[in-house]
C-alpha positions in Angstrom: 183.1 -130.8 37.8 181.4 -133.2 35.2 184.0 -135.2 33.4 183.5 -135.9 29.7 186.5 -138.7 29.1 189.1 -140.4 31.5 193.0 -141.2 30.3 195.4 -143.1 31.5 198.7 -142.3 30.1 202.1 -144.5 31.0 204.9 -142.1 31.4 208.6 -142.4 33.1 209.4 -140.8 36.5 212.3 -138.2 37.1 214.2 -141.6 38.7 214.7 -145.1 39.6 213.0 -147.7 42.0 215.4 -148.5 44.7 215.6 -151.7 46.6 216.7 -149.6 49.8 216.6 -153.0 52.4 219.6 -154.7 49.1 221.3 -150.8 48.7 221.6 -151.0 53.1 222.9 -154.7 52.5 225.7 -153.6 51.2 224.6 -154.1 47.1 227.9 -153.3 44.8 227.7 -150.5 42.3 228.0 -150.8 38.7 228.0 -147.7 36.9 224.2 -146.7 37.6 223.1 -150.1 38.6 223.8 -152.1 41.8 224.9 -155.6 41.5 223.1 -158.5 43.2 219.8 -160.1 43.6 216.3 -157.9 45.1 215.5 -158.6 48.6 212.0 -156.2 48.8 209.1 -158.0 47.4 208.5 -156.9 44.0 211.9 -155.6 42.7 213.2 -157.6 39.6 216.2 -155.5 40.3 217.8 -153.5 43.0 217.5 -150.7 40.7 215.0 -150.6 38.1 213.6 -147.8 35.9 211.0 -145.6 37.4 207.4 -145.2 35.9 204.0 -143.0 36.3 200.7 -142.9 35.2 199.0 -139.3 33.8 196.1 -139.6 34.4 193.6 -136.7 32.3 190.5 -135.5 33.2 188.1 -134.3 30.1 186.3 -131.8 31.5 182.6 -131.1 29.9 184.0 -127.4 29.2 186.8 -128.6 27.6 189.4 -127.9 30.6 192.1 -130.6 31.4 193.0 -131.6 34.5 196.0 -133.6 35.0 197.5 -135.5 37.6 200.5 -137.9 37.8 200.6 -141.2 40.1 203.9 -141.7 41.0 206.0 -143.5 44.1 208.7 -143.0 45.6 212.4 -144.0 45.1 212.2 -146.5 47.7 209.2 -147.9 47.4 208.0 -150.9 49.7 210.5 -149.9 52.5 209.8 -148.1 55.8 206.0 -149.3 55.7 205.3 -147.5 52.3 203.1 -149.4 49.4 205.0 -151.1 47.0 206.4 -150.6 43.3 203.9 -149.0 41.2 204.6 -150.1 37.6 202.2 -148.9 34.9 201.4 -152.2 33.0 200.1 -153.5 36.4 198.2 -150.5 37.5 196.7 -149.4 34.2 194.1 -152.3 33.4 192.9 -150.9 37.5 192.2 -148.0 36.6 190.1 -148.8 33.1 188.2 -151.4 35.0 187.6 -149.9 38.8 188.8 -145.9 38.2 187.3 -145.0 35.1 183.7 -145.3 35.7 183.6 -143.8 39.2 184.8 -140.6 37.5 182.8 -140.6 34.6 179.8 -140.5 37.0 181.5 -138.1 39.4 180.4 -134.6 39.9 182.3 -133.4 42.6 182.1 -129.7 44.0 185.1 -129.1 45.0 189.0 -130.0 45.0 189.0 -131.3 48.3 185.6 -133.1 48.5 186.7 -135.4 45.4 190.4 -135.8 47.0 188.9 -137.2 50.0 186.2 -139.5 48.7 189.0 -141.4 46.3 191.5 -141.0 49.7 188.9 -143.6 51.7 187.7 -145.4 48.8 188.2 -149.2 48.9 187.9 -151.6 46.3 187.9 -155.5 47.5 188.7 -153.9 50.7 191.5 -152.3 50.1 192.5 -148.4 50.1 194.2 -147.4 46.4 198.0 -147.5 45.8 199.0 -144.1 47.5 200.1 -143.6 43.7 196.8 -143.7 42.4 195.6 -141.6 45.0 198.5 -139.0 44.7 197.6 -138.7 40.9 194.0 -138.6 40.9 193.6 -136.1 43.3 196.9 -133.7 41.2 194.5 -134.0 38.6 190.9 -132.9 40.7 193.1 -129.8 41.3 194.3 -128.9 38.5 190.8 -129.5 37.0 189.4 -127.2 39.5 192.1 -124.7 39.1 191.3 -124.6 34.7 187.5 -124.8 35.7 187.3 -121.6 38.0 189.8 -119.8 36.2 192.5 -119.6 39.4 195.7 -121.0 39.9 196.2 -124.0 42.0 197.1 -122.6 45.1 193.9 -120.4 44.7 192.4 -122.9 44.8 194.0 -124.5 48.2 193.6 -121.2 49.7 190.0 -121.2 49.1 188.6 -124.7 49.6 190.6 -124.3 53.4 190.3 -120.6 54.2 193.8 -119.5 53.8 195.4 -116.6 53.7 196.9 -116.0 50.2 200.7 -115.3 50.5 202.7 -114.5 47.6 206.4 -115.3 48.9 209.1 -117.7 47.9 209.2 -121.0 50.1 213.0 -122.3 50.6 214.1 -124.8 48.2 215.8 -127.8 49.1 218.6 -128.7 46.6 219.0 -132.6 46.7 222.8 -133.9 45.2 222.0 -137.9 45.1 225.3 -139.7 44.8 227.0 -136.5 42.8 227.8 -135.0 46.3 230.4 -132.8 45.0 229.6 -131.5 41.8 226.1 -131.6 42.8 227.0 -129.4 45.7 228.7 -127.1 43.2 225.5 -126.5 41.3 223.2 -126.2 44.1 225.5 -123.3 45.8 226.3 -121.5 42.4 222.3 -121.0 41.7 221.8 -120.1 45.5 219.2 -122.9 46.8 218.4 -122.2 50.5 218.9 -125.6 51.5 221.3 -128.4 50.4 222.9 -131.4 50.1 220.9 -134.2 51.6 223.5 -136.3 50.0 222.3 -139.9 49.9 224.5 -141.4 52.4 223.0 -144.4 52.7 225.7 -146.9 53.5 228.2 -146.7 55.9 231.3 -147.7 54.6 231.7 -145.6 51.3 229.7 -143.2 52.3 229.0 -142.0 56.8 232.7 -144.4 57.1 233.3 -146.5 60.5 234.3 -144.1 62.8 231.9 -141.2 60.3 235.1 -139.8 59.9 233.2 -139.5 55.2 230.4 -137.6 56.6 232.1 -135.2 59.1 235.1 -134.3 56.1 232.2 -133.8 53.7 230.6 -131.3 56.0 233.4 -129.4 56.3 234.2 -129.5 52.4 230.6 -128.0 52.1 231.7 -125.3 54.3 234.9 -124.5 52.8 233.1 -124.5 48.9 230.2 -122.6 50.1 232.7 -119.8 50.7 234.5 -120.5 47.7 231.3 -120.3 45.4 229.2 -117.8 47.2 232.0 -114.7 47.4 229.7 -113.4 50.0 228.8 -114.0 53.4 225.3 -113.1 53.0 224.6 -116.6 51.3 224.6 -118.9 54.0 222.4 -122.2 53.4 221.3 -124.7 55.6 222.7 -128.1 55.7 220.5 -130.8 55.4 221.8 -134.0 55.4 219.6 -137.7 55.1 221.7 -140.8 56.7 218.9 -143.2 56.0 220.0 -145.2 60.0 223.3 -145.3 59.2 224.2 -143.8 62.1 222.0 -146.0 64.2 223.9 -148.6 62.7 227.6 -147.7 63.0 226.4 -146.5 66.5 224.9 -149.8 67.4 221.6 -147.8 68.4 222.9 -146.2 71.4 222.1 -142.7 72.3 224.9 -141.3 73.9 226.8 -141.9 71.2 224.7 -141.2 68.4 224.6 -137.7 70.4 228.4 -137.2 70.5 228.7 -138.1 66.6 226.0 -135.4 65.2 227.6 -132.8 67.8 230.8 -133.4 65.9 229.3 -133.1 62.9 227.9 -129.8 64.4 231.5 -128.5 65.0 232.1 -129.4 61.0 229.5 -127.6 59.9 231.3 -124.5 60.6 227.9 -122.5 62.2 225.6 -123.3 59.6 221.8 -124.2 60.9 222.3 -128.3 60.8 219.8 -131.1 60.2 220.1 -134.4 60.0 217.2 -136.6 58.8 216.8 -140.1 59.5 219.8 -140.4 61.8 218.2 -144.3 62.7 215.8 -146.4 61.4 214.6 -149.0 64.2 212.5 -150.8 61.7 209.1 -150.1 63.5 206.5 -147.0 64.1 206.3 -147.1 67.5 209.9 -147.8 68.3 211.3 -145.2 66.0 209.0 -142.1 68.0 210.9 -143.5 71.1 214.4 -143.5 69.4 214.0 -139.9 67.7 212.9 -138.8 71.0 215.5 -139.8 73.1 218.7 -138.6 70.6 216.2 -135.4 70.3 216.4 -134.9 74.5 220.0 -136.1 74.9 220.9 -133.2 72.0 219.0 -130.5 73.8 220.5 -131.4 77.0 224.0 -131.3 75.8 223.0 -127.7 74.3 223.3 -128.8 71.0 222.0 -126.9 67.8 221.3 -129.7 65.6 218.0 -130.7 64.7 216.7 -133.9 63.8 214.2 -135.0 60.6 212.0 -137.8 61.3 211.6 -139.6 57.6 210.9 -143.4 57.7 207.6 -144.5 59.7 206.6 -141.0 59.1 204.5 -141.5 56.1 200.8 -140.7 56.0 198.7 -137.8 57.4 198.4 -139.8 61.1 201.7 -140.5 61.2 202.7 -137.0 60.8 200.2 -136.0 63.5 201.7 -139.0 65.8 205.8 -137.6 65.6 204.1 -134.3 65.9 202.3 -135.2 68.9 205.1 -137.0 70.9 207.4 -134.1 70.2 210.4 -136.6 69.2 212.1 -134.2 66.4 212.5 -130.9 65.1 211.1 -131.2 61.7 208.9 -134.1 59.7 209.3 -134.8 56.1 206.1 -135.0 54.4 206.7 -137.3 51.9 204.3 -136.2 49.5 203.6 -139.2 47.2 203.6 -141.2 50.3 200.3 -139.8 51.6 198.3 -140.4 49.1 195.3 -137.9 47.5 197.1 -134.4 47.9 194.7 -133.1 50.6 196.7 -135.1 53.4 199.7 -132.3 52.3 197.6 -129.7 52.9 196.2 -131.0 56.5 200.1 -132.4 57.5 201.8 -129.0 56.9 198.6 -127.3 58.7 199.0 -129.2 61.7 202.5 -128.8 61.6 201.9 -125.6 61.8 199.6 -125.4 64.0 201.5 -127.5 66.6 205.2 -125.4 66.0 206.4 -128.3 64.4 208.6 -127.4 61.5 207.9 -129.2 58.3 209.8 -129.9 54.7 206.9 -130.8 51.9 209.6 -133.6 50.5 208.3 -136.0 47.9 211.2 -138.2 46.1 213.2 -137.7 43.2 211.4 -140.5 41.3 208.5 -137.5 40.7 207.4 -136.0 37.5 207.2 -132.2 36.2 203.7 -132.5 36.8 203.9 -133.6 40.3 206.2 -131.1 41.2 204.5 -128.2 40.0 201.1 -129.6 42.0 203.5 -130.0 45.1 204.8 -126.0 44.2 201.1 -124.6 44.6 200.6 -127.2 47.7 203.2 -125.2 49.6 202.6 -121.5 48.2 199.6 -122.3 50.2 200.4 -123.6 53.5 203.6 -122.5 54.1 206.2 -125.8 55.1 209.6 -124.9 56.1 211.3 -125.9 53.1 210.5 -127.9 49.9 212.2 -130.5 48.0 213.3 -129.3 44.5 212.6 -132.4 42.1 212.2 -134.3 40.4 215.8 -135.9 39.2 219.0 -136.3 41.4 220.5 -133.7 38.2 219.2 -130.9 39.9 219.6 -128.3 37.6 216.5 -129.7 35.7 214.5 -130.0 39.0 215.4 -126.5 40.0 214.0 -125.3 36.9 210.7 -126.8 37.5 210.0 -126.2 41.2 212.0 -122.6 41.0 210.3 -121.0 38.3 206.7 -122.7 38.8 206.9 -121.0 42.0 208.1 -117.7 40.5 205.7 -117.2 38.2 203.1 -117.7 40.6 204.4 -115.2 43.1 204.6 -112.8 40.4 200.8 -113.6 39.0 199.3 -113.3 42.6 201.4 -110.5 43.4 199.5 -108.5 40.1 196.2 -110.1 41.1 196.7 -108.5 44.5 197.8 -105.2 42.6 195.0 -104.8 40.3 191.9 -106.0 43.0 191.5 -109.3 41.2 
């Protein structure tokens, strides 16, 4: 791939940057805004717009390839990089970016993803952003270059089988968790609500008494909505350590709380990410793992989602390894160049791990659409429809990006191509 001309582009994410450590606090809601002061290096406010960087690729042949650098809702908590804000990040990528491409000439998809993934400059890797962007856009350069489709591509560069069926789609409902629940059931996603509830009092309440009557609302509209039994989606709920924290940490209680919320949720499959957040790698594998043995001892059903500290490619492979949940979320934009999806959902796989390609609703159509041919051709679990906490609009993308490429392989595989 020779590349002709390099542009950076400022754009505006599907979101908002979060301060999650000021939202955990206990930050007051004002409309759309929180009230109060940052407390995560970087914020000027606990919630401020979210921004990307498109990042175009002028290919000698006249193909585009085009990539977005984006970060995720909460950036800088949990051990991810911090706020990535165009006006910084820009005059970077003229002065250090630019002229490494324009001398590239990379092979492959994945040769150029990981060469940018272990570059340093002064020392230091790139913003996972910048990685997550430039690598979008060696992919879909590839893709326009050879003539294939994206996850053509995947499948090649790693020797995959190509498979052209629909991946569940996780419906996300942010703080709508009603009427977002209401959209998400009436245009059938697989998998819904994670519902945001990310502070105790208005939202898990202190006794969880919020969370366990929301489950069983879920239950009750799901039947309302659907008119069929045949539509029954899995519950997926993300508690961010809340229940760590009403909990004070201890096991056996933790335990008893998601087995009542079990009994709410009526026989749907239930999993519940993040259920505590010990501040700390090592410390969270050793909590998950304990309320993961104390839940299969008591016989219980519900599976548990391992989400903060679980953020590149090795620490997939390290929650993996130690067996301490049932599923990981690959958090795409938190893994940098876009090969690290591929190899986290493979050794997932692999290692009967179950895995949800994720990403954050602070994403862009173009990263979504990337993340869409990612998982066409390695097969997660589940994705995350986004970008947006609207959902309708992030349905649209991720829904019918993947459809039409079902539908295009499935002819390829018709006609011989």
């Amino acid at each position: 791939m020779r590349i002709r001309d390099v542009i950076f582009s400022p754009g505006k994410s599907g979101y908002y940057f979060d301060d999650q450590a000021a939202v955990k606090s206990g930050a007051g809601k004002d409309g759309l805004i929180y009230r109060g002061k940052p407390v995560t290096s970087g914020f000027s406010a606990i919630r401020q717009a979210g921004e990307s960087v498109s990042i175009m690729l002028i290919l000698e042949d006249g193909n585009i390839g085009i990539g977005d650098c984006t970060a995720v809702q909460y950036s800088g908590a949990g051990g991810r990089d911090p706020l990535f804000l165009s006006d910084q990040y820009i005059p970077f990528l003229e002065k250090y970016i630019k002229p490494l491409l324009l001398e590239s000439d990379f092979t492959s998809f994945k040769s150029a993803s990981e060469y940018f993934d272990s570059l340093l400059i002064k020392d230091k890797p790139l913003h996972t952003a910048i990685r997550y962007g430039i690598s979008q856009a060696f992919l879909s350069a590839r893709a326009a270059e050879s003539s294939s489709l994206m996850c053509e591509v995947v499948c090649d560069e790693w020797n995959l089988p190509v498979i052209p069926e629909r991946i569940p789609l996780f419906g996300q409902t942010g703080d709508d968790r009603y009427d977002g629940a209401d959209k998400i059931i009436l245009k059938r996603a697989e998998v819904l609500p994670h519902g945001l509830i990310n502070n105790v009092d208005e939202k898990l309440g202190r006794d969880g008494e919020k969370l366990i009557d929301y489950i069983a609302w879920l239950v009750k509209r799901i039947k309302q909505l659907s008119g069929t039994a045949e539509y029954k989606p899995v519950l997926h709920l993300d508690v961010y350590g809340t229940i760590g924290i009403l909990f004070d940490y201890k096991t056996e209680k933790i335990r008893e709380y998601l087995i009542r919320l079990e009994d709410a949720a009526g026989g749907h499959d239930l999993y519940i990410e993040g259920p505590v957040d010990v501040g700390e790698k090592t410390h969270q594998i050793e909590s998950l793992g304990k309320i993961k043995e104390s839940l299969e001892v008591a016989g219980s059903r519900v599976k548990i989602v391992a989400d903060e500290w679980c953020n590149t490619f090795k620490d997939i492979k390290d929650f993996t390894d130690a067996d301490c949940c049932h599923m990981v979320q690959i958090k795409t934009p938190d893994l940098g160049c876009v090969n690290n999806i591929v190899e986290s959902v493979l050794y997932c796989n692999r290692m009967g791990m179950e895995s949800y390609q994720g990403g954050t609703c602070n994403e862009t159509d173009i990263s979504a659409r990337a993340c869409v041919h990612l998982g066409l051709a390695t097969r997660p679990q589940r994705m995350l429809v986004k970008p947006g906490m609207g959902f309708d609009e992030g349905f649209t993308i991720v829904n019918n990006e993947m459809s039409r490429t079902i539908d295009i392989l499935k002819m390829k595989q018709r006609s011989g191509m």
